[in-house]
C-alpha positions as CSV (number, residue, x, y, z in Angstrom):
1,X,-40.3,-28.7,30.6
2,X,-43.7,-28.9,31.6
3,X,-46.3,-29.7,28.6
4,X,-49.2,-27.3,28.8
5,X,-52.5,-29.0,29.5
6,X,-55.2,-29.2,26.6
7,X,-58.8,-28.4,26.4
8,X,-61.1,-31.2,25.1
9,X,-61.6,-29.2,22.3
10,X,-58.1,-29.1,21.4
11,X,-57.7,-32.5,21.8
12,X,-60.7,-33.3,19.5
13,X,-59.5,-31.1,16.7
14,X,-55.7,-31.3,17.1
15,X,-54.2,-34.3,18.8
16,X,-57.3,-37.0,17.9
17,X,-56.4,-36.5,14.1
18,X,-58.4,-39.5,14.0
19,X,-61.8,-38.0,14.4
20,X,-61.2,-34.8,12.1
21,X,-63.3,-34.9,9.7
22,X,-60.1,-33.8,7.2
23,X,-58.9,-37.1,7.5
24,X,-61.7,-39.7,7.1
25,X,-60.2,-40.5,4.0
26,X,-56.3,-41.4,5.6
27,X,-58.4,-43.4,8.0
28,X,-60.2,-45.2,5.7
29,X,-56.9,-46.1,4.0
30,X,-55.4,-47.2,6.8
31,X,-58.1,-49.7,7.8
32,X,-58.1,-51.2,3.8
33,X,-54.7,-51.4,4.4
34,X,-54.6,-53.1,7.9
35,X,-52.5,-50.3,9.4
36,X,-55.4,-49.2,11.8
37,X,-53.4,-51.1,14.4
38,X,-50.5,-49.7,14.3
39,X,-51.2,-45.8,13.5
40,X,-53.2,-46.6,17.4
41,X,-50.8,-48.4,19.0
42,X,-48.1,-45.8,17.5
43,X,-50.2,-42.8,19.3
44,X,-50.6,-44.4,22.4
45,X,-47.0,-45.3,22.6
46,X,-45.9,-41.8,22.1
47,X,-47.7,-40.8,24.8
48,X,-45.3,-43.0,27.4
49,X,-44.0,-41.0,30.4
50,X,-41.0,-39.6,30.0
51,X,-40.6,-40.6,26.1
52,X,-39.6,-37.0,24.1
53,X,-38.2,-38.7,21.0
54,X,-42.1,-39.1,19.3
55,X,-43.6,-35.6,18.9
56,X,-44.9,-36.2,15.8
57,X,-48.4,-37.3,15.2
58,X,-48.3,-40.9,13.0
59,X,-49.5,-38.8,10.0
60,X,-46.7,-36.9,10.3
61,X,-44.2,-40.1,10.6
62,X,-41.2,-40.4,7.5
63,X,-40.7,-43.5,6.2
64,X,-38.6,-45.1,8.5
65,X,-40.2,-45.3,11.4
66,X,-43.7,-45.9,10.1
67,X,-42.0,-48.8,8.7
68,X,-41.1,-49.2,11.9
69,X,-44.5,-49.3,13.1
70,X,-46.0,-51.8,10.6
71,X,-42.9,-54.3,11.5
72,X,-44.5,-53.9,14.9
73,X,-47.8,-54.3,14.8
74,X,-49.0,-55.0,11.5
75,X,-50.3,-58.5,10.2
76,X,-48.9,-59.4,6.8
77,X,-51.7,-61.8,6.4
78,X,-54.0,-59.3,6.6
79,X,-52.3,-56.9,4.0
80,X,-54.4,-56.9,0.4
81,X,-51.2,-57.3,-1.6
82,X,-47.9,-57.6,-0.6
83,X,-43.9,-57.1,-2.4
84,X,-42.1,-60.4,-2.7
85,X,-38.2,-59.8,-1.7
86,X,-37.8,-63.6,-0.4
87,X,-37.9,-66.0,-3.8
88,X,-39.3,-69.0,-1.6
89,X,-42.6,-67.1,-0.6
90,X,-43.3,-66.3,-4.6
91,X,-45.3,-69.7,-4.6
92,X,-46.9,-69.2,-0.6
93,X,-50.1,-70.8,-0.7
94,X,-52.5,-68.0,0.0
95,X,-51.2,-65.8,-2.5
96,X,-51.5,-65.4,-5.9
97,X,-48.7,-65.9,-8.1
98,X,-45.8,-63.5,-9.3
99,X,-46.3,-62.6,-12.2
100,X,-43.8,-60.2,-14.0
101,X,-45.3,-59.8,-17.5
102,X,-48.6,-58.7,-16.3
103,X,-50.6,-54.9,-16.6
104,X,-54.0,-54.1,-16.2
105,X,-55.7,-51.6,-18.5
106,X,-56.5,-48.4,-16.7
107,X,-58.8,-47.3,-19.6
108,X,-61.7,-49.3,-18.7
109,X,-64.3,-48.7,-16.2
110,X,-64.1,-49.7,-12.6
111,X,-67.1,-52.0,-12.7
112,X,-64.9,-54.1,-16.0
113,X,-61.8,-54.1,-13.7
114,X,-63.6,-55.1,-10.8
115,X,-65.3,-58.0,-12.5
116,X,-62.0,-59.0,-13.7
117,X,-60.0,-58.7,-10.9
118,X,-61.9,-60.9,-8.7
119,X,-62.1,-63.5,-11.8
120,X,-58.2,-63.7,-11.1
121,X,-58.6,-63.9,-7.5
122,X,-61.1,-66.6,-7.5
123,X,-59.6,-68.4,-10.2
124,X,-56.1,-68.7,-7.8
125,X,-58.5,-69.4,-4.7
126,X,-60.1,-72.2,-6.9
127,X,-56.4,-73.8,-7.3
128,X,-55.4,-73.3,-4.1
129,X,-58.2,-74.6,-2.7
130,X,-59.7,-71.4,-0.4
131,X,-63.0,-70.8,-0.1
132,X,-64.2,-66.8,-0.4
133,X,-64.3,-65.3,2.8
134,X,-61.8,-68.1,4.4
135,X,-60.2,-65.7,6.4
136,X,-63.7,-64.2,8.5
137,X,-64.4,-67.3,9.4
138,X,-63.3,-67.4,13.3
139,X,-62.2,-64.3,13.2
140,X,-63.3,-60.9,15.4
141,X,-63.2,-58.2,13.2
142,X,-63.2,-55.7,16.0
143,X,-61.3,-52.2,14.9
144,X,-58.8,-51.3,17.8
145,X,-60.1,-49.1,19.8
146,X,-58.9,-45.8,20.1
147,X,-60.6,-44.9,23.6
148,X,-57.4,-46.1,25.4
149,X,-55.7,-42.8,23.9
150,X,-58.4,-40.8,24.4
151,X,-58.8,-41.9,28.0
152,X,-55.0,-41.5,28.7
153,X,-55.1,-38.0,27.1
154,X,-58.2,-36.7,29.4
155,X,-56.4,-38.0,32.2
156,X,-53.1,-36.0,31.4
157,X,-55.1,-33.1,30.6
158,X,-57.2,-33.5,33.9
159,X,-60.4,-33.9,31.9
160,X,-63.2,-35.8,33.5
161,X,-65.5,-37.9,31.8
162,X,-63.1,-40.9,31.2
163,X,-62.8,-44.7,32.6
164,X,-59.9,-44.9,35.1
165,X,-59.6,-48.2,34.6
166,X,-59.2,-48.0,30.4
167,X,-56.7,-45.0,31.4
168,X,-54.6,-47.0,33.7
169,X,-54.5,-49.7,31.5
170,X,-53.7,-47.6,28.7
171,X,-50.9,-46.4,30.3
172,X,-49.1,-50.1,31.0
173,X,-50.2,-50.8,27.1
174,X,-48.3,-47.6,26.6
175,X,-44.9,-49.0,27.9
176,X,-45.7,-52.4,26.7
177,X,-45.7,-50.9,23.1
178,X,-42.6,-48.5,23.5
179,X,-40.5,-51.7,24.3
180,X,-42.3,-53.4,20.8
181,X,-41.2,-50.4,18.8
182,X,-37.5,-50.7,20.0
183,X,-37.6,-55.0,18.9
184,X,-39.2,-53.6,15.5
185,X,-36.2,-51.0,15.0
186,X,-33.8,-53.6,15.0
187,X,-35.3,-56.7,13.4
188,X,-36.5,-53.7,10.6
189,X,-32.8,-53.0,10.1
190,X,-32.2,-56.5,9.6
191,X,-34.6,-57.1,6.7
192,X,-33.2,-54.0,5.1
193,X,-30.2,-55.5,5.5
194,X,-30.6,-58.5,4.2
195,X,-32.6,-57.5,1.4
196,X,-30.1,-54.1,0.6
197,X,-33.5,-52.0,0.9
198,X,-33.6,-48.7,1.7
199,X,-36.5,-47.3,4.0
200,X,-38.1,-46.0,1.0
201,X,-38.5,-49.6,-0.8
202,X,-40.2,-51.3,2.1
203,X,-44.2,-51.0,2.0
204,X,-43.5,-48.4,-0.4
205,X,-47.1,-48.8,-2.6
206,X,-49.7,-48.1,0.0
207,X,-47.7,-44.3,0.5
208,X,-47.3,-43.7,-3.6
209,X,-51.1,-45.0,-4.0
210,X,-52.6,-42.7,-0.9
């Protein structure tokens, strides 16, 4: 069945959830959390031809397949924090310790906990050796673009105004990332397997802290 076409304006305040102003907030969490990259490439690989099994928006993803999505596309290296599974990586240089037996006191002010925070950070940088800011260095920190959907979208919707040459590119990126998603299905199977996770244990913090 035929999808009906959709104005510009329905585009801009339904299907780019990414520009309502409702949810700034889920964006900037997404970006602190180095998801940004895969909530975009997510959105423009739902819009493959012929691809009916993705209707729903990445916000509106369980917790299986936007697992899914960070095993995909996400950089763990990039992640603020991380859970350790694998006992070998407890001691990964570039990481701070694992510390069981440790709390931090949610009484005090945020200024107190920030100062302290980053006095533990620095003080495992110091050990290990890495400067502040290490990882910038070298480094474009470009945010991924979502013009490639919005092109691909105006030209579905026979909407002028867009670059044929982002769209038509954003169309091959499209297939390119449906075939990504399928490799991330199985190799995420295989850490849950390996680990006896359930869907719900892997990157489980970011959701209970949003």
């Amino acid at each position: 069945m035929k999808k009906k076409s959709l104005t510009l304006k329905e585009l801009e305040e339904g299907s780019w959830w990414w520009k309502c102003k409702e949810n700034r907030a889920e964006m900037e969490r997404l970006k602190i959390y180095g998801f940004e990259l895969a909530a975009r490439n997510y959105e423009l690989m739902r819009r493959c031809p012929n691809v009916s099994e993705f209707e729903r928006t990445y916000l509106k993803l369980d917790r299986e397949n936007k697992t899914t999505t960070i095993v995909a596309w996400a950089n763990p290296n990039e992640f603020p924090y991380r859970q350790i599974f694998d006992l070998q990586k407890q001691e990964e240089i570039g990481w701070t310790s694992v510390r069981q037996h440790f709390q931090w006191n949610l009484r005090l002010s945020d200024r107190i906990l920030t100062e302290a925070f980053l006095e533990y950070i620095n003080l495992h940088r110091n050990v290990q050796k890495i400067p502040r800011n290490s990882s910038l260095k070298g480094k474009k920190n470009r945010p991924p673009s979502w013009l490639y959907v919005e092109c691909l979208d105006r030209k579905r919707n026979k909407i002028g105004g867009y670059d044929t040459g982002i769209a038509s590119k954003a169309e091959k990126m499209a297939i390119q990332f449906l075939a990504e998603f399928k490799r991330a299905q199985v190799k995420r199977d295989e850490i849950a397997k390996k680990w006896g996770l359930v869907f719900d244990d892997l990157f489980d913090d970011s959701e209970e802290l949003s």
